[in-house]
C-alpha positions in Angstrom: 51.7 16.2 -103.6 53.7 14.5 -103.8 57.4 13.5 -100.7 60.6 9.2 -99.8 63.8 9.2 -98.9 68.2 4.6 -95.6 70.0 5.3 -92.4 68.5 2.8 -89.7 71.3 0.3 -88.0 70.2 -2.3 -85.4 70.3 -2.7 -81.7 69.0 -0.6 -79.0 70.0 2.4 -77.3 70.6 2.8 -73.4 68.7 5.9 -71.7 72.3 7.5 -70.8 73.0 7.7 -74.4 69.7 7.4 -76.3 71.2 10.5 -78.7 74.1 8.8 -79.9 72.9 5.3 -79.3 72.2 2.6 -82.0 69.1 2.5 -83.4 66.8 -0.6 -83.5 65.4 -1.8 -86.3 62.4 -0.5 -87.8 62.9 3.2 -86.1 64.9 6.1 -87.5 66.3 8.8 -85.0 65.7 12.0 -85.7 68.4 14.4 -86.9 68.3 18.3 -87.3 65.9 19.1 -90.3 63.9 16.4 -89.8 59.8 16.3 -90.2 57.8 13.6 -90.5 56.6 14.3 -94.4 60.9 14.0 -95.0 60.9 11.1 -92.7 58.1 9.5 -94.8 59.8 10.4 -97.6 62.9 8.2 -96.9 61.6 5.5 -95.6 58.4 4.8 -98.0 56.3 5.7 -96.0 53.3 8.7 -96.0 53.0 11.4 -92.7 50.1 10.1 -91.9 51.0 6.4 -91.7 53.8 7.4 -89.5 51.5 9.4 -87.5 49.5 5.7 -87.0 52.5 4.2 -86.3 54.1 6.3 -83.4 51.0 7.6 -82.0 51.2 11.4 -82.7 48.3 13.5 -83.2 50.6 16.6 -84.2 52.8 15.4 -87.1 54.9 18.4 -86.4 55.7 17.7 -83.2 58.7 15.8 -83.4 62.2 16.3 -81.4 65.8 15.7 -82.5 67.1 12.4 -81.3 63.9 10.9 -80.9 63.0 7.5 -82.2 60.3 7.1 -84.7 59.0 3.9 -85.8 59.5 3.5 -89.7 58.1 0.3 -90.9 55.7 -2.5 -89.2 54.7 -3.2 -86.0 51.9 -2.2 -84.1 51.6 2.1 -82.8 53.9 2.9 -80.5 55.1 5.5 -77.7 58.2 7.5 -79.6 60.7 7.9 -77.4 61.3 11.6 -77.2 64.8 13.0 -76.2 65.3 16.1 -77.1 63.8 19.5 -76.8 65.0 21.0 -80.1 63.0 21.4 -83.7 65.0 22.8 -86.0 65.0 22.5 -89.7 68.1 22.2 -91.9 68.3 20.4 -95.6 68.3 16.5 -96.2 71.5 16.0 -98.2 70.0 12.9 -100.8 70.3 12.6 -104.5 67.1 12.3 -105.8 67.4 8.6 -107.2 67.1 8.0 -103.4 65.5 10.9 -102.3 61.6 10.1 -102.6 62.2 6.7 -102.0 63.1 4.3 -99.7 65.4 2.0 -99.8 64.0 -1.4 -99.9 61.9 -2.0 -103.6 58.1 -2.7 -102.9 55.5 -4.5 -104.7 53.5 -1.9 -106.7 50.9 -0.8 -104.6 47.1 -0.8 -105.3 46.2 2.9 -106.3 43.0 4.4 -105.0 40.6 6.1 -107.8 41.9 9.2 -108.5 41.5 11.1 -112.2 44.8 13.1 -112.9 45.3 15.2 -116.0 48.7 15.9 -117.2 50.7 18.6 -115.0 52.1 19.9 -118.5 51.8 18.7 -122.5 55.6 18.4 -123.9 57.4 14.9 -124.8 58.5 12.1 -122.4 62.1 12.2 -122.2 62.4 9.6 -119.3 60.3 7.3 -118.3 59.5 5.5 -115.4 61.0 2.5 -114.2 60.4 2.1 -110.7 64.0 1.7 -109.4 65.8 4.7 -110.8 63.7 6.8 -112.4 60.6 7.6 -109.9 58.3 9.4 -112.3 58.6 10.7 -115.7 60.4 13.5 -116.7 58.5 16.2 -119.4 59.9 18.2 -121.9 59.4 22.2 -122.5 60.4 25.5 -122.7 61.1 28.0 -119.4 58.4 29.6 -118.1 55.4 27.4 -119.2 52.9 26.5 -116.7 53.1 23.5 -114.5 49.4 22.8 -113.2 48.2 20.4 -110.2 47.4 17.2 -111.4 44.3 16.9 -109.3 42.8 19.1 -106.3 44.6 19.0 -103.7 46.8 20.8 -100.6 50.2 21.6 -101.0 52.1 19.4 -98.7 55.8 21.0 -99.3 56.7 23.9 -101.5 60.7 24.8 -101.5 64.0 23.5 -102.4 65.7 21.7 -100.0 65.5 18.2 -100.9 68.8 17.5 -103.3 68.1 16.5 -106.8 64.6 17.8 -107.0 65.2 21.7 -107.6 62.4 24.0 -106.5 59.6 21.0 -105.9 56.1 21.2 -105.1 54.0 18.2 -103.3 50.6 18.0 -103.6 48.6 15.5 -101.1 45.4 14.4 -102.7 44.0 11.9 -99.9 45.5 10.1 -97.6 47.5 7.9 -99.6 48.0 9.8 -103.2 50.6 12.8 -103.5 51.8 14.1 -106.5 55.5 15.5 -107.2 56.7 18.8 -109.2 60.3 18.5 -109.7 62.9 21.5 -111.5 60.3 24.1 -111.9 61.4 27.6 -112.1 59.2 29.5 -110.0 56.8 28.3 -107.1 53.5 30.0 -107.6 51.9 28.1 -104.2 52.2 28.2 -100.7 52.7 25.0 -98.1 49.3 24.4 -96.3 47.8 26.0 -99.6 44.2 24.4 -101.3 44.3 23.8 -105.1 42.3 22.7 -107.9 42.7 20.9 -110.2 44.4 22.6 -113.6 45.3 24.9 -111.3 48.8 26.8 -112.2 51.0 25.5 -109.5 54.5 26.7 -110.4 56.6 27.4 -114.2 59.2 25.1 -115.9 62.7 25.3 -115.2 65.7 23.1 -114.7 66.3 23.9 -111.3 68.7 21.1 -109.8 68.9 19.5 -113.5 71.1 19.8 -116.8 67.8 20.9 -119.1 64.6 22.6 -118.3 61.8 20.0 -117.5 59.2 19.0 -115.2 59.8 15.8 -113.2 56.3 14.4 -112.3 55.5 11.2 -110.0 52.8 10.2 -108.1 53.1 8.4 -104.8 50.5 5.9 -102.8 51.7 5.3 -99.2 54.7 6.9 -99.8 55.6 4.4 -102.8 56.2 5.6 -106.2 53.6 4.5 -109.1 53.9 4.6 -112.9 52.2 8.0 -113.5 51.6 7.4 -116.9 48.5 4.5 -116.1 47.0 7.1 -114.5 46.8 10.1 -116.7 44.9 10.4 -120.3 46.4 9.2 -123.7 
């Protein structure tokens, strides 16, 4: 994959009126549409890290209105305070959409080979604050290929600013991102090699038909380019 997306005030919330209520620092309050790979991606942070931090051995077993702890601290007990789950689009752009919205120092990034998703030219590079990956040129229709093996962690188009997106989750802590494509060719919960035909080029949620690629470690975004072949 792929996968972080900014709305945390401070203070705490009394049990009469934990829905509405502040929020404390550190936590996020679930809202309709919510999961904890969107969660992640808003806050910098990966599923599984938030998983550490509040406890849960499901990651999909989240309620609306509950409080989930986003950054620091030691695992906690979420607070859970509603009964629904359901799923609606997270209304971002994408310049904040994978990302969160404090700027981290680069993070370490375990040994992982990549090869390219596609061959076309760079038309935007990285820069780390608003430009998360690199964006590839092409022509509609060419294949866009997994970067590594790997399970797709989200396939769909509900994340504004990314088009139809794919995210692939490599270990732990790497995901790769497929941005604008044209067609989806995988499934969520779906094993992949890698050069493995993941999706076609479009310019789905774009001016231009191209493939925005990044790769994230801990839910941080990484210059994709030190990681795949000259």
């Amino acid at each position: 994959m792929l996968i972080v997306l900014s709305l945390s005030a401070c203070a705490s919330s009394s049990s009469s009126g934990a829905q509405n209520g502040r929020v404390p620092s550190g936590y996020y309050r679930v809202q309709a549409g919510d999961n904890l790979y969107r969660i992640g991606l808003r806050h910098g942070q990966s599923v599984i890290a938030l998983q550490r931090l509040n406890g849960l051995s499901n990651p999909h077993e989240i309620e609306v209105g509950q409080l989930i702890r986003v950054r620091g601290g030691t695992q906690s007990k979420p607070s859970r305070v509603s009964k629904a789950t359901t799923a609606v689009p997270t209304d971002h752009r994408r310049s904040s959409g994978l990302s969160s919205v404090k700027h981290y120092p680069t993070p370490v990034v375990p040994s992982i080979a990549l090869q390219w998703p596609v061959r076309g030219a760079i038309l935007r590079a990285y820069n780390g604050t608003t430009q998360k990956g690199i964006d590839i040129g092409g022509a509609r229709g060419v294949p866009i290929k997994a970067a590594a093996a790997g399970t797709v962690l989200y396939a769909g188009d509900e994340l504004r600013g990314y088009g139809r997106l794919i995210l692939l989750q490599h270990s732990s802590s790497t995901m790769t991102a497929y941005a604008h494509n044209d067609s989806l060719l995988v499934r969520k919960g779906q094993r992949v090699t890698a050069g493995q035909s993941i999706a076609t080029m479009g310019d789905s949620g774009t001016e231009g038909v191209k493939l925005h690629f990044e790769v994230r470690v801990n839910g941080k975004a990484v210059n994709p380019t030190r990681y795949l072949p000259q």
